[in-house]
C-alpha positions as CSV (number, residue, x, y, z in Angstrom):
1,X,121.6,86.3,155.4
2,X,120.7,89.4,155.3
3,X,119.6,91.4,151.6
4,X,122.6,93.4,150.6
5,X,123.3,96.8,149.3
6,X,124.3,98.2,146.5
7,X,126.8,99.6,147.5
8,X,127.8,96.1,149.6
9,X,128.0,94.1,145.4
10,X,130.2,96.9,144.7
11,X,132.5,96.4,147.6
12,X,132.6,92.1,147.1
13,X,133.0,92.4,143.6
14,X,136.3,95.0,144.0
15,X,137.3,92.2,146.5
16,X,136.9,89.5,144.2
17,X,138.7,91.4,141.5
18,X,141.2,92.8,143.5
19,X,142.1,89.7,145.9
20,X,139.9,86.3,144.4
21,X,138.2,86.3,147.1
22,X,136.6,83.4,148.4
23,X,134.2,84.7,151.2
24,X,133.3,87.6,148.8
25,X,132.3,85.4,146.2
26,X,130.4,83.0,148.7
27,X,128.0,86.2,149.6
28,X,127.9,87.2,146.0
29,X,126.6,83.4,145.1
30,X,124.1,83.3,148.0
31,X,122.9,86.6,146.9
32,X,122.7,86.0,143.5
33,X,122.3,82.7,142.6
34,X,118.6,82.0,143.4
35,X,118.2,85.2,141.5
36,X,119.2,84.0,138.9
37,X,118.1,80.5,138.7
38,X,114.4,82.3,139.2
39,X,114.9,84.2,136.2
40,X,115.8,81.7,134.1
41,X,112.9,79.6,135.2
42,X,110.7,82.3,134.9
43,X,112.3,82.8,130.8
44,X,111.3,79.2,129.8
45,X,114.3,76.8,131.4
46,X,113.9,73.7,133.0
47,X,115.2,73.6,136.8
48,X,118.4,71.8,135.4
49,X,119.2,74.1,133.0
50,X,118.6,77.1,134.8
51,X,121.1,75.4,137.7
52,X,123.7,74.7,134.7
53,X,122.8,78.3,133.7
54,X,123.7,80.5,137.3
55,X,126.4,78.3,137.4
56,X,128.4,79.5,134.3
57,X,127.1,82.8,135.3
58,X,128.7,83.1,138.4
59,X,132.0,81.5,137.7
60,X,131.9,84.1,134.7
61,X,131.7,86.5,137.3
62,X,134.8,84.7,139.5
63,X,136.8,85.1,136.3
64,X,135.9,88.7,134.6
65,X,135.0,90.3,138.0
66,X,137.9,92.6,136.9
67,X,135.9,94.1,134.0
68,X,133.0,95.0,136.2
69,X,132.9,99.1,135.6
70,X,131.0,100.9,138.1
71,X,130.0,103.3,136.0
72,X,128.4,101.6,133.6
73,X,125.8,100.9,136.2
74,X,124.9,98.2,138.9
75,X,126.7,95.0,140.0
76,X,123.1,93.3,139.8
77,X,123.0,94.8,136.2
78,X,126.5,93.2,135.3
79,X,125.3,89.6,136.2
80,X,122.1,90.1,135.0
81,X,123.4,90.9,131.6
82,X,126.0,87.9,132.0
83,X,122.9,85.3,132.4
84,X,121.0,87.0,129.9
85,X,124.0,86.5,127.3
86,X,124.3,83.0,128.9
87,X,121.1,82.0,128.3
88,X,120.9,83.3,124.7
89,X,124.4,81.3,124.2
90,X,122.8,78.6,125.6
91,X,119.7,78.6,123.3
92,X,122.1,79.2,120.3
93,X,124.1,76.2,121.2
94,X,120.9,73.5,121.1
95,X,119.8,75.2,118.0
96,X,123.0,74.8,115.8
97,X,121.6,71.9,114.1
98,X,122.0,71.0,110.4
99,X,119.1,72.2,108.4
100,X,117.7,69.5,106.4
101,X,115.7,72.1,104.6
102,X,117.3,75.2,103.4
103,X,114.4,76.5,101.5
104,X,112.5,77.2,104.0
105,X,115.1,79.1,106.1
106,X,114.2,82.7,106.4
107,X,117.0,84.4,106.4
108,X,115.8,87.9,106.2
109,X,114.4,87.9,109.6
110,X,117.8,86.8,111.0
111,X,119.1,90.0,110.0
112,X,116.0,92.3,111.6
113,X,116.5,89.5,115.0
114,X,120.1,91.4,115.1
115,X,118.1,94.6,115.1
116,X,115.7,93.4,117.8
117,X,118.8,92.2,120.0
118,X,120.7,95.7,119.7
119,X,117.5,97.7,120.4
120,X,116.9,95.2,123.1
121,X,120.1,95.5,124.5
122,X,119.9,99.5,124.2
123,X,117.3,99.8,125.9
124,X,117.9,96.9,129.1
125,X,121.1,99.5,129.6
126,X,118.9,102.4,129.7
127,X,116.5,101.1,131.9
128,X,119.3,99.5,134.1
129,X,120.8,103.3,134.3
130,X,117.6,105.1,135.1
131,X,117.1,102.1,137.9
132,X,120.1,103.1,139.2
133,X,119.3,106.5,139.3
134,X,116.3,105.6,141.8
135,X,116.3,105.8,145.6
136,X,117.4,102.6,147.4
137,X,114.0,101.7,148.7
138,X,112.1,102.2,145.5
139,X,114.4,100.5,143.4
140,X,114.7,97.4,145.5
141,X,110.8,97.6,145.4
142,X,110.7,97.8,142.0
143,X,113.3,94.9,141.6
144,X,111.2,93.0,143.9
145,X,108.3,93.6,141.9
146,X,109.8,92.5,138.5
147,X,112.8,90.4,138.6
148,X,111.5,88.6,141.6
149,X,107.9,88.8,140.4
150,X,106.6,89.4,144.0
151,X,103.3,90.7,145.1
152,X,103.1,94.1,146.8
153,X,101.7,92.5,150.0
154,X,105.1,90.2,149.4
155,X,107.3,93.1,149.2
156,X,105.6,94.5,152.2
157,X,106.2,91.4,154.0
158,X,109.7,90.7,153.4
159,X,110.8,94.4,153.7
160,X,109.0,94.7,157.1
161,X,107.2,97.5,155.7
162,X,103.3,98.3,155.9
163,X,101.5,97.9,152.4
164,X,100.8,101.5,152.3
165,X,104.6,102.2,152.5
166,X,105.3,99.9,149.6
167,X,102.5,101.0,147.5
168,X,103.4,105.0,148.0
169,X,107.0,103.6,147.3
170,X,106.2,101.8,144.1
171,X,104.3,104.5,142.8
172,X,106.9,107.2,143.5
173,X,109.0,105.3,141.6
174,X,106.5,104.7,138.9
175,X,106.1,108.3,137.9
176,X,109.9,108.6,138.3
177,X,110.4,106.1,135.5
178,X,107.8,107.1,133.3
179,X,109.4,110.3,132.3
180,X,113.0,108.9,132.2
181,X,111.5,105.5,129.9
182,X,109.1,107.6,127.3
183,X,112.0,107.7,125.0
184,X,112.0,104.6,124.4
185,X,108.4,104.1,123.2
């Protein structure tokens, strides 16, 4: 199956949306579902959980693929941000276990933890938006590069591209985001 577009997520998500449908999600599963699975293997879950994990992600998509907004950025962005929030659920789940303890509960650094999370989530919009903002073939580079954690010489591979290409491409997109992602140092 070939890698899809951008603008292709956009046009299965309307039609699972608009119509439930089937073959739309099917293409959206293919395409996402390793994708996620490797990210939540690559954030600490076991092969299992990560399985259990893309697949209350995707039926989260089949059932709120009405609330996707396209201008709040990416479809990838969407369902990352679903597993993310899975994942975290997850982890909150296994750790809602009686204290036996409560002195030595810190409940201060709950309260800064919020903080982290809202910073955290502030910024994984803004650096989903300036993404967006890049040309096709450097962002999917870049995506490559990070989500998928592929070598350059991967990249190059799997794009049919020569290394030089990817390289020039990466590094174009580098100097792109480094101005847009200053502000958030």
């Amino acid at each position: 199956m070939p890698d899809l577009t951008m603008e292709d997520h956009r046009m299965l998500i309307a039609r699972v949306a608009s119509h439930h449908d089937r073959d739309a999600f099917q293409s959206l599963f293919l395409h996402f579902g390793p994708r996620v699975k490797s990210v939540m293997v690559k954030a600490g879950a076991d092969p299992d959980l990560a399985e259990d994990l893309v697949q209350d992600v995707m039926m989260t998509v089949w059932r709120k693929a009405g609330l996707y907004a396209p201008e709040r950025g990416a479809v990838s962005t969407w369902v990352y941000t679903i597993a993310r929030n899975a994942r975290v659920d997850r982890l909150r789940r296994a750790s809602s276990q009686p204290y036996r303890d409560l002195e030595g509960l810190d409940l201060a650094s709950e309260d800064a933890d919020g903080e982290d999370e809202a910073f955290a989530s502030q910024r994984a919009e803004h650096v989903a938006k300036v993404l967006d903002e890049l040309p096709d073939e450097q962002r999917r580079i870049i995506e490559y590069a990070f989500i998928h954690d592929m070598a350059q010489s991967e990249i190059a591979a799997k794009l049919d591209l020569p290394l030089g290409t990817v390289k020039s491409r990466m590094r174009l997109a580098y100097m792109k985001l480094k101005g847009k992602l200053e502000v958030l140092k």
